[in-house]
C-alpha positions, 0 to 999 in steps of 0.5 A: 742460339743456344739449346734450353733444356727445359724448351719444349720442340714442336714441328712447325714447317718443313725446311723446303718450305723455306725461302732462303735469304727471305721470310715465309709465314707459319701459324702455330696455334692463332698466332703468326710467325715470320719464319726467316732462313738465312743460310750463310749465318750461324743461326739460319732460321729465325722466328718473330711474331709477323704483327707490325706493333705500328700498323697492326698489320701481319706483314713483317714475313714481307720485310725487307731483311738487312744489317744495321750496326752489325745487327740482322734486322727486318724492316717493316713493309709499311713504316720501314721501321727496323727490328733485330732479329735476334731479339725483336727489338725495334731499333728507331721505337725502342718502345716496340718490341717483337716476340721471338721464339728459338727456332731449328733446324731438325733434319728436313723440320723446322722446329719452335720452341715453347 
């Protein structure tokens, strides 16, 4: 991913609080964020909004992580409908889309950009 200079950094998360290979949850402000650490990808860490537009429901930090046409995705927990992490958007309901945010890795801090 690359760095914006005008995004501004804020500490989220401690890196050991994440769960490699996995997602982990995270609220900023009221919101809730999906926090997934990939560590053998090049971008590692990944941020998407942890609502199910279908369901309603905060479960996407539960999804089952995969690839689909060479794409990162996440699937929902509830109706398995897929997301690419890298932009939120879902792949069998294109008019479902997933806010993301740009995430790092700062020493021991997991940082989101706003």
């Amino acid at each position: 991913m690359s760095i914006h200079p005008s995004i501004t950094w804020q500490a989220l998360c401690q890196h050991g609080d994440l769960v490699a290979n996995s997602g982990v949850v995270a609220l900023l402000n009221d919101e809730q964020i999906a926090l997934f650490y990939l560590p053998e990808t090049e971008q590692q860490v990944f941020a998407i909004d942890n609502r199910d537009p279908k369901s309603e429901a905060n479960v996407i930090g539960r999804g089952l992580l995969g690839q689909l046409a060479g794409e990162l995705v996440i699937a929902s927990p509830l109706y398995k409908q897929h997301f690419r992490l890298s932009d939120g958007q879902c792949l069998e309901y294109p008019e479902q889309q997933l806010k993301v945010w740009p995430v790092r890795l700062n020493g021991s801090i997991v940082e989101i950009g706003l």
